[in-house]
PAVOKOL-235744 format. One record per residue: residue in one letter; x, y, z of N, C-alpha, C in turn. Coordinates in nm, 3 decimals. Each point is the difference from the previous one (the first is absolute). Layout:
# residues N
+----+---------+---------+---------+---------+---------+---------+---------+---------+---------+
: aa :      nx :      ny :      nz :     cax :     cay :     caz :      cx :      cy :      cz :
+----+---------+---------+---------+---------+---------+---------+---------+---------+---------+
:  A :       X :       Y :       Z :       X :       Y :       Z :       X :       Y :       Z :
...
+----+---------+---------+---------+---------+---------+---------+---------+---------+---------+
# end
This chain:
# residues 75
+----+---------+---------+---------+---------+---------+---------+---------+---------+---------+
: aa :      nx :      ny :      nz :     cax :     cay :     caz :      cx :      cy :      cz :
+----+---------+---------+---------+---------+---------+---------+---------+---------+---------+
:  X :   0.085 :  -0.117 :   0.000 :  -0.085 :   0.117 :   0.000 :   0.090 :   0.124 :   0.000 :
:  X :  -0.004 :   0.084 :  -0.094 :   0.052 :   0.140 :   0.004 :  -0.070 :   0.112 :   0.106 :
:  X :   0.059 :   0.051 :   0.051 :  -0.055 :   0.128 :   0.055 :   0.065 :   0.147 :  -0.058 :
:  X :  -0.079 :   0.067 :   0.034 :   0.050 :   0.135 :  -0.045 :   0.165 :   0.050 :   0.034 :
:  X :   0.025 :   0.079 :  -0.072 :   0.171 :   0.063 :   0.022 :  -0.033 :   0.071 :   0.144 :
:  X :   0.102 :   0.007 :   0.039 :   0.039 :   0.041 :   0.153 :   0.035 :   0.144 :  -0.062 :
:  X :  -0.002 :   0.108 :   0.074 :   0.061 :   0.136 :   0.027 :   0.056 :   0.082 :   0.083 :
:  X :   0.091 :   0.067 :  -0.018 :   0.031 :   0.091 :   0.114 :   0.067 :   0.103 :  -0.009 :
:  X :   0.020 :   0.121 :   0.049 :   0.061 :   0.162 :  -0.100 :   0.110 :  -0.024 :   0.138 :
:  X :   0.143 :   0.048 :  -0.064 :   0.095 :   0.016 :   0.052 :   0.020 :   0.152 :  -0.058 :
:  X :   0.098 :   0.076 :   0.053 :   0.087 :   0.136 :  -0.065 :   0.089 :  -0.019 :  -0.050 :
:  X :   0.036 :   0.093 :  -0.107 :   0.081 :  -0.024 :  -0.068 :   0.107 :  -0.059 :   0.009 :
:  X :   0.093 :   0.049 :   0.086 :   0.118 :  -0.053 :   0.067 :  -0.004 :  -0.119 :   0.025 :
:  X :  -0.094 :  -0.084 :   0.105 :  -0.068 :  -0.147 :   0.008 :   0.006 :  -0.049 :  -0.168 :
:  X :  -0.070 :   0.007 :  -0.041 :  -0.025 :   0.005 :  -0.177 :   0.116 :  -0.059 :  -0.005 :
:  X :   0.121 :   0.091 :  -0.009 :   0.135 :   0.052 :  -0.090 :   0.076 :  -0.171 :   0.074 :
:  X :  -0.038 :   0.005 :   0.132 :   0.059 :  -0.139 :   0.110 :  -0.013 :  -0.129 :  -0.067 :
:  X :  -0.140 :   0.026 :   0.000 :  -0.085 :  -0.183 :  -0.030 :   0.053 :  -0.015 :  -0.201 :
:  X :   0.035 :   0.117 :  -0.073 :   0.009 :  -0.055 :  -0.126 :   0.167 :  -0.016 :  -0.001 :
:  X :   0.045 :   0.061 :   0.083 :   0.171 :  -0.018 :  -0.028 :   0.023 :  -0.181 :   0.064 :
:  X :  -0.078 :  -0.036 :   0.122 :  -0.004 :  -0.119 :   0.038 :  -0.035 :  -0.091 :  -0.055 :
:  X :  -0.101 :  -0.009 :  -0.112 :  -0.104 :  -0.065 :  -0.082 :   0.182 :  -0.074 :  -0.138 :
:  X :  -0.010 :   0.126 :  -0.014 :   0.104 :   0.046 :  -0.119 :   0.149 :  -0.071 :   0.056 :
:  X :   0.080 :   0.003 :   0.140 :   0.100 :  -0.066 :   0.023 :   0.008 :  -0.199 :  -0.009 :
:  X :  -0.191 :   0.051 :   0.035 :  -0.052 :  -0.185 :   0.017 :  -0.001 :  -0.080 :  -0.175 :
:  X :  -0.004 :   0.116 :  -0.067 :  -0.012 :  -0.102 :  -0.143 :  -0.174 :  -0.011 :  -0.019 :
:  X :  -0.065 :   0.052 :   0.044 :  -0.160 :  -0.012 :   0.027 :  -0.097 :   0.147 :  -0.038 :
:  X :  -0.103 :  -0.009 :  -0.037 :  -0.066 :   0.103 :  -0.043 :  -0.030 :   0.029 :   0.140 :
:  X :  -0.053 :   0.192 :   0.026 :  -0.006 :   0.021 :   0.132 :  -0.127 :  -0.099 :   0.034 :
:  X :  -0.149 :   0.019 :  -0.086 :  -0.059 :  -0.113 :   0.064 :   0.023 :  -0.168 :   0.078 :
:  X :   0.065 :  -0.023 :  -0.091 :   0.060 :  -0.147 :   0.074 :   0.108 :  -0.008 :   0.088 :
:  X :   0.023 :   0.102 :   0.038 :   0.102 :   0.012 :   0.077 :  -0.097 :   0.087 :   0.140 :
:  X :  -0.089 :   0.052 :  -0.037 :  -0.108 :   0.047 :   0.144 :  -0.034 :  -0.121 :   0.062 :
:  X :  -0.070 :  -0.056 :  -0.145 :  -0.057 :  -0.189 :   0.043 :   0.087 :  -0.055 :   0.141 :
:  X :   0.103 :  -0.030 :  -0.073 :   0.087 :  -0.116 :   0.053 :   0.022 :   0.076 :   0.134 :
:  X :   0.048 :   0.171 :   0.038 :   0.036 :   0.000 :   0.112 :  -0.166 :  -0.003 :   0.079 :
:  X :  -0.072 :   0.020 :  -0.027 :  -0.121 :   0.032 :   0.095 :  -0.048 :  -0.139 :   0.037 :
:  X :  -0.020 :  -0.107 :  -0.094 :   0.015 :  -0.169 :   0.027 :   0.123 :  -0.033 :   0.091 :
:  X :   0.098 :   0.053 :   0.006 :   0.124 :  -0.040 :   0.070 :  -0.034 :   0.058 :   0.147 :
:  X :  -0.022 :   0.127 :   0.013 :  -0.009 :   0.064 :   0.110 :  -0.163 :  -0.090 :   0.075 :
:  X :  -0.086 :  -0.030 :  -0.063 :  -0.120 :  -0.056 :   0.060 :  -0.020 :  -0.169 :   0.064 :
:  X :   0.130 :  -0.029 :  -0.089 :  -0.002 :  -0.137 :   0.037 :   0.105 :  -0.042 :   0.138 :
:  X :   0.084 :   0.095 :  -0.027 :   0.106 :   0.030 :   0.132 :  -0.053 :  -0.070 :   0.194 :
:  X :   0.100 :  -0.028 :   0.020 :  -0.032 :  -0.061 :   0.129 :   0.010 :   0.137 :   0.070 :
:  X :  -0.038 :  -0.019 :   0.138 :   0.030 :   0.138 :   0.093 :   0.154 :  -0.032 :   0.023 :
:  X :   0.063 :  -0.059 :   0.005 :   0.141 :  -0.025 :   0.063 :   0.076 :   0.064 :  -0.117 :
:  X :  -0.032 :  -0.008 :  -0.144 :   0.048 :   0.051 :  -0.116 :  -0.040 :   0.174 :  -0.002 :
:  X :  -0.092 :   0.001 :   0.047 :  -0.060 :   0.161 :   0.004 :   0.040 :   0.048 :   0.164 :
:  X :   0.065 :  -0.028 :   0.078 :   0.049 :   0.065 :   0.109 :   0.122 :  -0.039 :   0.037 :
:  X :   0.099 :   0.052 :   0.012 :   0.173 :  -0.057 :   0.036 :  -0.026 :  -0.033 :   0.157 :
:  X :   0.072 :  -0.107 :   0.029 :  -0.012 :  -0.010 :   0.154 :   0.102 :   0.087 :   0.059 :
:  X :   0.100 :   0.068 :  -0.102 :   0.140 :   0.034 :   0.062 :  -0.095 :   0.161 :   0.050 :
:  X :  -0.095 :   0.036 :  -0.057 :  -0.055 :   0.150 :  -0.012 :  -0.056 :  -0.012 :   0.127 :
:  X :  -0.058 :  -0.131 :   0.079 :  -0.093 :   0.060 :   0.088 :   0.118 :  -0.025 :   0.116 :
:  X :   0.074 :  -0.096 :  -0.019 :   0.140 :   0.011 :   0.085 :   0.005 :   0.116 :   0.050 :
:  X :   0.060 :   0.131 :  -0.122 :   0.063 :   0.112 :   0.028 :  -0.091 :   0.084 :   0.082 :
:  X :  -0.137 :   0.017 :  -0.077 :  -0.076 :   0.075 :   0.078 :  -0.029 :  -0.048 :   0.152 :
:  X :  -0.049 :  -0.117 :   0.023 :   0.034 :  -0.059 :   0.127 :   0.111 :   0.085 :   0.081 :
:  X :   0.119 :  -0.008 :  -0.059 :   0.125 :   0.040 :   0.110 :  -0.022 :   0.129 :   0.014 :
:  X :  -0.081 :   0.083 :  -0.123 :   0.054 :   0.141 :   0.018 :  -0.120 :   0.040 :   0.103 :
:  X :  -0.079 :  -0.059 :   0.015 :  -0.113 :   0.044 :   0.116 :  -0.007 :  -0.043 :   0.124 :
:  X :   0.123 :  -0.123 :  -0.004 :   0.067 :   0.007 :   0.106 :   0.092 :   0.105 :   0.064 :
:  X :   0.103 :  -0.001 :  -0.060 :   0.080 :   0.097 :   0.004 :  -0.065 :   0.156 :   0.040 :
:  X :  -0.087 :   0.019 :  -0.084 :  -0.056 :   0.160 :   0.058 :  -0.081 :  -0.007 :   0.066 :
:  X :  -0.101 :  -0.126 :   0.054 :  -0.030 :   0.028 :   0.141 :   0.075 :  -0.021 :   0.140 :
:  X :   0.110 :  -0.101 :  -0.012 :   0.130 :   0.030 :   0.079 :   0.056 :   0.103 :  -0.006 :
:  X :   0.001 :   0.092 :  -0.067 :   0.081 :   0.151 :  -0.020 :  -0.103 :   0.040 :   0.069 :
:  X :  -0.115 :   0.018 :  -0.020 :  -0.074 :   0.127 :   0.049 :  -0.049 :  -0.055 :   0.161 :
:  X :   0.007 :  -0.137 :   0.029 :   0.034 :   0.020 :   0.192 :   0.076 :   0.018 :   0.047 :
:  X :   0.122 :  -0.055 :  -0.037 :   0.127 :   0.104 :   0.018 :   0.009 :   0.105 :   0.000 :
:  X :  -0.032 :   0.068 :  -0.066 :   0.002 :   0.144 :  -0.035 :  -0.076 :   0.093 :   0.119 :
:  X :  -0.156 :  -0.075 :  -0.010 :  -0.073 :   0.060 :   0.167 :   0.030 :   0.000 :   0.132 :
:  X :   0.116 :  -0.158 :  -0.004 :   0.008 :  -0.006 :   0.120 :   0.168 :   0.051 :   0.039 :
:  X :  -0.006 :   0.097 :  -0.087 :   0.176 :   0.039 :   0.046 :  -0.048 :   0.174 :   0.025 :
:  X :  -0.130 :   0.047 :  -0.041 :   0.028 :   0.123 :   0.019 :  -0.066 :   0.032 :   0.165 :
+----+---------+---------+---------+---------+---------+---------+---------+---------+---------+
# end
Protein backbone atom coordinates (compact mmCIF):
# COMPACT_ATOMS: atom_id res chain seq x y z
CA UNK A 1 0.00 0.00 0.00
CA UNK A 2 1.38 3.48 -0.90
CA UNK A 3 0.72 6.39 1.22
CA UNK A 4 1.08 9.88 0.53
CA UNK A 5 4.69 11.80 0.37
CA UNK A 6 5.77 12.99 3.73
CA UNK A 7 6.71 16.87 4.12
CA UNK A 8 8.49 19.27 5.91
CA UNK A 9 9.97 23.13 5.31
CA UNK A 10 13.45 23.53 6.57
CA UNK A 11 15.50 27.17 5.87
CA UNK A 12 17.56 27.67 3.62
CA UNK A 13 20.74 27.04 5.24
CA UNK A 14 19.08 23.54 6.62
CA UNK A 15 18.19 23.17 2.76
CA UNK A 16 21.91 24.01 1.72
CA UNK A 17 22.88 20.96 4.88
CA UNK A 18 20.50 18.10 3.91
CA UNK A 19 21.47 18.57 -0.09
CA UNK A 20 25.30 18.84 0.45
CA UNK A 21 24.71 15.48 2.69
CA UNK A 22 22.31 13.83 0.20
CA UNK A 23 25.07 14.81 -2.51
CA UNK A 24 28.36 13.47 -0.32
CA UNK A 25 26.01 10.14 0.11
CA UNK A 26 25.84 9.48 -3.74
CA UNK A 27 21.85 9.77 -3.22
CA UNK A 28 19.19 12.18 -4.40
CA UNK A 29 18.30 14.60 -1.42
CA UNK A 30 14.95 12.67 -1.30
CA UNK A 31 16.43 9.29 -0.69
CA UNK A 32 18.76 10.35 1.34
CA UNK A 33 15.82 12.21 3.81
CA UNK A 34 14.21 8.55 3.41
CA UNK A 35 16.98 6.54 4.62
CA UNK A 36 18.04 9.01 7.46
CA UNK A 37 14.45 9.50 8.93
CA UNK A 38 13.92 5.35 8.63
CA UNK A 39 17.37 5.15 10.30
CA UNK A 40 16.72 7.64 13.00
CA UNK A 41 13.03 5.88 13.72
CA UNK A 42 14.11 2.53 13.84
CA UNK A 43 17.06 3.36 16.27
CA UNK A 44 17.21 1.77 19.70
CA UNK A 45 17.23 4.33 22.71
CA UNK A 46 20.81 3.17 23.62
CA UNK A 47 21.73 4.24 19.85
CA UNK A 48 19.81 7.60 20.34
CA UNK A 49 21.35 8.45 23.85
CA UNK A 50 25.29 8.01 24.70
CA UNK A 51 25.63 6.51 28.10
CA UNK A 52 29.05 8.40 28.29
CA UNK A 53 26.60 11.87 28.10
CA UNK A 54 24.53 11.04 31.04
CA UNK A 55 27.85 9.94 32.86
CA UNK A 56 29.13 13.53 32.42
CA UNK A 57 26.09 15.29 33.25
CA UNK A 58 25.65 13.05 36.27
CA UNK A 59 29.20 14.22 37.59
CA UNK A 60 28.71 17.75 36.68
CA UNK A 61 25.59 18.00 39.02
CA UNK A 62 27.42 16.41 41.28
CA UNK A 63 30.17 18.42 41.36
CA UNK A 64 28.09 21.77 41.50
CA UNK A 65 25.97 20.72 44.11
CA UNK A 66 29.12 19.80 46.18
CA UNK A 67 30.50 23.26 45.25
CA UNK A 68 27.58 25.11 46.23
CA UNK A 69 27.50 23.39 50.05
CA UNK A 70 30.75 24.06 50.33
CA UNK A 71 30.54 27.23 49.32
CA UNK A 72 27.49 28.01 52.08
CA UNK A 73 29.03 26.37 54.56
CA UNK A 74 32.41 28.24 54.54
CA UNK A 75 30.91 31.68 54.57
Amino acid sequence: MVKPPLGFKVSQEEYAQLETAAQASGRTLGEWCREAILRRGSASDSEMHDPALAEIIGLRLLLVNVWGHWRRARR
